[in-house]
Structure formats: structure tokens, C-alpha cells
N, C-alpha and C positions, 0 to 999 in steps of 0.2 A: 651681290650680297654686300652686305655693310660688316665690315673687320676691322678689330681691332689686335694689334702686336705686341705685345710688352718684349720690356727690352733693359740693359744693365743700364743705370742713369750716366749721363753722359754720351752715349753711343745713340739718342735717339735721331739723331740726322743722319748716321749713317745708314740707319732699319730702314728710314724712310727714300734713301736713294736706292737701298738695294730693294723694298719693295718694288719703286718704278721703273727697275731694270728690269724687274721681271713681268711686268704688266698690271701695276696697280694703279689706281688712279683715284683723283681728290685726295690725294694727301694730307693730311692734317698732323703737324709734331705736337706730342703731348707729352705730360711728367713719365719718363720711364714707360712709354709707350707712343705707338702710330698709328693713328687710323687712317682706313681705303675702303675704297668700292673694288671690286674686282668679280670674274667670272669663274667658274670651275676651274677651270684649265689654270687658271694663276694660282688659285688658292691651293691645288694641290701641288703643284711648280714650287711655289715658296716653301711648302712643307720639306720637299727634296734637297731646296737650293739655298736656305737664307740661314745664312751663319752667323748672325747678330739676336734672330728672336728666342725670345725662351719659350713662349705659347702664341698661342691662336686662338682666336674668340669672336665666332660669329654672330652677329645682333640677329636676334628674332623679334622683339617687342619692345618697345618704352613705354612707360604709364605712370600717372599721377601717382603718387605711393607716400601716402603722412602721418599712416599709422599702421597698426598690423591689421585691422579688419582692410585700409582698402589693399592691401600689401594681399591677402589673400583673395581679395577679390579678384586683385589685377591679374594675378599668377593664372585665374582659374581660366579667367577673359580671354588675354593677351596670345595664347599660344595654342595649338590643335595636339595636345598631349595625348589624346587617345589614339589620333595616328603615328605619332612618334616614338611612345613609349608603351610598348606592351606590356599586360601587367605579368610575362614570364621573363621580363627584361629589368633589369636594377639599375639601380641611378642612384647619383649624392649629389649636392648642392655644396656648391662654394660661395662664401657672401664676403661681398669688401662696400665699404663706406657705408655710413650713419646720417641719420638725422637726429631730430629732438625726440622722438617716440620712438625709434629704432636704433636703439644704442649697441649692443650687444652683437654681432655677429651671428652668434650661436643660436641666438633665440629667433635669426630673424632667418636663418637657415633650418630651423625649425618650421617655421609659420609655412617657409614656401613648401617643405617635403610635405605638410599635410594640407595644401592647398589640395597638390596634385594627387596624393593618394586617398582624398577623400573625396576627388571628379572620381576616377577610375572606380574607385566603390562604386559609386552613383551607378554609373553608363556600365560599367562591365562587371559588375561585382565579386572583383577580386582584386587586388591591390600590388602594386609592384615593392621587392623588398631594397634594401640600402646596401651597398658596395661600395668599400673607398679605394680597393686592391685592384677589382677589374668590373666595374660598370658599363652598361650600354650608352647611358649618356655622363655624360659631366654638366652642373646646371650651373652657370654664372651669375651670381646679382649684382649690378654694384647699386647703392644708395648714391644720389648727388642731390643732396637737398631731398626736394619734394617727388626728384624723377628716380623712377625704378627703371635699370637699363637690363635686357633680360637679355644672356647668351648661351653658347652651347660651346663649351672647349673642346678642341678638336684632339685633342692627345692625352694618356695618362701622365704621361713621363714628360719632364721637359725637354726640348730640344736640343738644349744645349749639350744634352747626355751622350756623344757619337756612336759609344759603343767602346771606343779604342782605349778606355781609361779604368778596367778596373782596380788598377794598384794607385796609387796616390799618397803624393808625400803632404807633409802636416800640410796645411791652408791653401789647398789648393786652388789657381787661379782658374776660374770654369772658363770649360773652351771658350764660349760665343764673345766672351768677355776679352781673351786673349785674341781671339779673331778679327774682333774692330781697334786692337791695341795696334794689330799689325797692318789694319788699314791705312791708319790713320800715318803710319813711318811710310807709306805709299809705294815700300818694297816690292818688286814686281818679278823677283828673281832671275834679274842681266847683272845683278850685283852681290858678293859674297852675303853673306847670314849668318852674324855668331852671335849666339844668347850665351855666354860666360859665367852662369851662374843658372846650365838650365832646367833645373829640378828635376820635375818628373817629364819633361819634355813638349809640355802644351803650347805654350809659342811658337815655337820649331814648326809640331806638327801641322796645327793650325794656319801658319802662313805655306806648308808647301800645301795643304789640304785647297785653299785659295789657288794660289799660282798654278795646279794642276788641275782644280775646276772640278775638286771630287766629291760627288753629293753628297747629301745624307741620306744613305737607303736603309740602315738598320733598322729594323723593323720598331716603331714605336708606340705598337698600339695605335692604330690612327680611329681617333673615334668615330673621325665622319666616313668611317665606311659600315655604321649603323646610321645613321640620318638617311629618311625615307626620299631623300632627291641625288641620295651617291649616285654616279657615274661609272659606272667602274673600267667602262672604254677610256674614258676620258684619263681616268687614272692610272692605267694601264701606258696607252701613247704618253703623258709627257713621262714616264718612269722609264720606257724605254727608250726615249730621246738620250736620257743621262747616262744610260747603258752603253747605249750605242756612241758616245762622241769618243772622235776619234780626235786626239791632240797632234797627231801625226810625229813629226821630228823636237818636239819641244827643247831645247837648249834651256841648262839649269845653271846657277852660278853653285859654287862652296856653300853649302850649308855645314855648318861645326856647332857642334853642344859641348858645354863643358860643365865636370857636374865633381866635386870631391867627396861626398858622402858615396860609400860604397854601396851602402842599401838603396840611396835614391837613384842612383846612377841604374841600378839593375832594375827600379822599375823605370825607368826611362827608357833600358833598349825594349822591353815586354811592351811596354805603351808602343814605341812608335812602330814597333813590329805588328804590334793589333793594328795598328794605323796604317800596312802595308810602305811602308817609307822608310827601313832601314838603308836600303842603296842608293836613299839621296841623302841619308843626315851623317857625320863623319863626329862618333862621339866619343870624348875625352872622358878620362876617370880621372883626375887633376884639379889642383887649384889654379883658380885662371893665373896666376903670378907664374906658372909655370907654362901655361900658353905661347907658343910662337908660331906668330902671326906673318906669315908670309905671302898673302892675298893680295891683289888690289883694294881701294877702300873701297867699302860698300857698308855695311849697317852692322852696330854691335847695340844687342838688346839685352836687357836684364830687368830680373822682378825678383831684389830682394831682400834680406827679411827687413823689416821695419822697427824690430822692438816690442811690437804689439800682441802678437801671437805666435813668434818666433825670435829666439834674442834675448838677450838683454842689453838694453838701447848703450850701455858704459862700456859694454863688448863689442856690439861692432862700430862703434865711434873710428877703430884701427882699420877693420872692416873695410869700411867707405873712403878712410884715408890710402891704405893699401889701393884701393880699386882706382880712385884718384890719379896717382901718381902711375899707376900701371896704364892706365889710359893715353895719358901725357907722352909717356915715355915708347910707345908700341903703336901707339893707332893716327897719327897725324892723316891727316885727311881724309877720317872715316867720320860717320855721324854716329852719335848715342845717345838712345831712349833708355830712362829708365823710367821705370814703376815705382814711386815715393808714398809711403803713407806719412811718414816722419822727415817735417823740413827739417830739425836739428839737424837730422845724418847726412843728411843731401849738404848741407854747408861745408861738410870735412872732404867731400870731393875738390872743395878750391879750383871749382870748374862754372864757366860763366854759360845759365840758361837762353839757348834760344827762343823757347819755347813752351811753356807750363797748359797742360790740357783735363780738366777737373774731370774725375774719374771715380766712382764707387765702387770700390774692391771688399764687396761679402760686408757693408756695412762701413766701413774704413774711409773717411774723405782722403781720396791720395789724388797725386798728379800726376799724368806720363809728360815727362822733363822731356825736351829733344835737346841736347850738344852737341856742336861741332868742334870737332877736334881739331885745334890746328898742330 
């Protein structure tokens, strides 16, 4: 089948490596998404196993499409909706990109729901109703120009959602987001892990979530186990492969969080305890100035605030200077990432960039900075 990934901008090479570890193939990197060909067995693998994608979106059809009669035509042509969707079964349409006679979205998510519920009149006379909460199918359109690209999403909810996050502190950084933040430090846990500033705990969780290989099984609505070609052997075997692995002896290094807000710190231990990983994270109620650091080096990570949506950018100017000098002073020969939306603040660190990697945080052009401490 022909698939496409979406994914946070910046992390689209990463989606596409972890796609071909799992068995995807023809690769192609696009804006904020990957496409692949792949088999059952992969596409429900990746659903389990890929900590970068936010959705999944399988191609059914492409067609000419330049105005809304052939936009209805195409819909009606293109795809076998009367075996896919029964009319005691609901659906919604999602639409993204325009042309010159398809401006609107709305209208153009319009055009295709009554494409299909005016076939199903026809052929079975009775009509399928609309659900945005819990539908059988999910419909994709994109516009590109003159082509209509027609898909089926496989999930309600995004991926990115693990399960282990219902408390959350202001702006929080979405797992899959922090996932490829901590790919990218190449941290493989033979070496300590302290996020010094680690909010509600998604970095932390997210790189031992990685290091220990632990899927995604919360249940997420999978849509494609209404699609008339599911497997459900197929889905079953690789679901119990990820059950069944056994890491055997695994050796961990120090992992430490450090967090001085009292309320985020407590939803910090509730997260990583939903995330079954309190007995590897070692977490501080402290301001990192009061942090001592006794480890080998290995990696100190931080995401924080910017001025933006947390701060005020003249408040933490002292902030970033404090964090500075505390680095200098404590961590010689450890490496440090941070998470930057604001180059002002990053300059009162008086700390020289190895590294600058362009990063979209919820809208935000930031950078994940890498420094080496000497």
C-alpha cells in the first residue's frame, strides 16, 4: 500500500529512518511528512513502534480534481464506498490544500460527504451519518494543484498521545516531538541523563521509552481495523512480538529530573509513573543551582521557557545567565542540548554553539543548540 506519515517539521528524516527499520520502502522526505510503500505487517508495526509519526494515511485513489463537479465526480469513481462503508457506519472528511475553484476547505469537505452519501442513496437507499468523536472511517483529501490525493487515516487520536500524560504543565512539549529531540543527542543510556529543568517529565520519559524498546499499545482507536482488507492475524502476531520481547539484563546509566515548581514536579512523578518508569528516573523538587552532580559525564538536556508563552523574556535574561554559569561551573566534560525558541536568551548563556538543529515547537521556530562543556 501507498503511505503517507506526517510528522513535527524538522524530524522528517528521522520518521523516514525509523520508517525503514521497520520495513518501509521507496522512501520519499517531504514538508512535515514521509511517504512509503509497505505491507500489512509493517503498517501495523509502525503503528506499535514509531515514536516520531503523528498520523498515518493510506492512498486509495488520485484524480484529476479543478473544480467541484469533477471533485464529485472523482470521489464517486475513484473508490468502492459501498463496500467500505456501510450506510449503519459514520464517517467525516478531512480536507487540506486548495486550488483556484477549491479555496475553502469546508466547502470542499462538503462537496466529497455528499459525493459519497448521494452513491449510497443510489445503490442502497439509505445514507451513512457524520461523526467527528468516533467514526468508522476517517476520509483524507489533499488538493495539489489539479490532483485530488484520496486517503483513509488510520486512527482518531494522534499518536503522539502515549496515554502516560494526562496532567501537563503550561506548553507542553508533545512526546513524539521530544522523542526525536532525544534521538537526535544519540543518547543510548551507557551514559548519565539529566534534563535540569524537567517539567512535566516528557524528555526523561520519552528517551527511556526509546532505550527500553517500549511500544505503543494504548489502545488508540485503530481505524484500520474497520477497513474491509484488516488482518486481524497479522495484527495480532506483530502486537505480540512487542509483548513478548524480552531485553533480558539491560544495564541503565543515572537518569535524574529536576523540576522546582511544586505542582509541576507532582505531575511529573504521576506522568512518569503512568509511564511505568519511576525506578529508572531519580527526581529532584530543586532548582537546578542546587543540583549536585556527582555522575560521570554523559548528557544534560533542557526545554525552557522562551518568553513566549511562558516568562517574561527581562525575567529570565538572569534565568539563562544563572543556568550559564552553573553549567561551567558543575558539568565539564558532559554535552548540553537545549531547546531555544528565543536567540536573545541563549546569548546570556556566554556558552559557544556546537551545534544549532531548526526545530518546530507548537508553531515556535526554535533550535535544539548542542554544547560541550569544557
Amino acid at each position: 500500500m501507498n503511505v503517507v506519515a506526517s510528522s513535527p517539521e524538522g524530524l522528517e528524516r528521522l520518521l523516514a529512518k525509523e520508517v525503514s527499520d521497520f520495513g518501509g520502502k521507496q522512501i520519499k522526505i517531504l514538508k512535515r511528512s514521509v511517504s512509503f510503500k509497505c505491507d500489512l505487517a509493517t503498517f501495523y508495526r509502525l503503528h506499535f513502534c514509531s515514536k516520531i509519526a503523528f498520523r498515518f494515511y493510506r492512498e486509495v485513489s488520485r484524480f484529476q480534481c479543478s473544480d467541484k463537479n469533477s471533485l464529485y465526480k472523482g470521489i464517486q469513481s475513484s473508490f468502492d464506498w459501498i463496500s467500505w462503508l456501510p450506510t449503519n457506519k459514520s464517517f467525516c472528511v478531512r480536507v487540506t490544500g486548495k486550488n483556484l475553484f477549491l479555496r475553502h476547505t469546508h466547502f470542499t469537505a462538503l462537496q466529497v460527504k455528499n459525493a459519497i452519501v448521494d452513491l449510497q442513496k443510489k445503490y442502497l437507499g439509505s445514507r451513512s451519518d457524520i461523526s467527528i468523536k468516533n467514526p468508522h472511517l476517517i476520509i483524507h483529501l489533499h488538493i495539489n494543484n489539479k490532483e485530488a490525493i484520496l486517503s483513509l487515516q488510520s486512527t482518531v487520536e494522534s499518536l503522539h498521545k502515549r496515554g502516560y500524560r494526562p496532567l501537563m504543565a503550561d506548553a507542553p512539549l508533545k512526546e513524539n516531538l521530544a522523542a526525536g529531540l532525544i534521538q537526535i543527542t544519540k543518547w543510548e543510556g551507557k551514559t548519565p541523563l539529566i534534563d535540569i529543568m524537567c517539567g512535566s517529565g516528557t524528555l526523561l520519559i520519552e528517551a527511556l521509552a526509546q532505550y527500553l524498546k517500549i511500544p505503543n499499545l494504548t489502545k488508540k482507536n485503530y481505524l484500520f481495523e474497520n477497513w474491509i482488507d484488516f488482518k486481524k492475524d497479522i495484527f495480532l502476531t506483530e502486537k505480540l512480538k512487542l509483548i513478548n520481547n524480552d531485553l533480558g539484563d539491560l544495564k541503565i546509566s543515572k537518569v535524574i529530573g529536576c523540576e522546582s515548581d511544586i505542582d509541576i514536579f507532582e505531575q511529573a512523578k504521576k506522568n512518569i509513573s503512568l509511564a511505568g518508569l519511576e525506578k529508572y528516573i531519580e527526581l529532584h523538587n530543586m532548582d537546578f543551582a542546587n543540583l549536585r552532580i556527582n555522575e560521570k559525564p554523559g548528557t544534560i538536556i533542557c526545554n525552557p521557557p522562551y518568553g513566549r508563552r511562558i516568562g517574561d523574556e527581562k525575567e529570565l535574561i538572569n534565568l539563562y545567565s544563572q543556568l550559564g554559569d552553573f553549567l561551567k561551573q558543575n558539568c565539564s566534560g558532559w554535552t548540553f542540548w537545549l531547546l531555544s525558541g528565543n536567540p536573545k536568551l541563549t546569548k546570556f548563556l556566554k556558552m559557544k554553539a556546537s551545534q544549532k538543529i531548526p526545530i518546530n515547537n507548537g508553531g515556535i521556530d526554535c533550535r535544539w543548540i548542542k554544547y560541550l562543556i569544557n
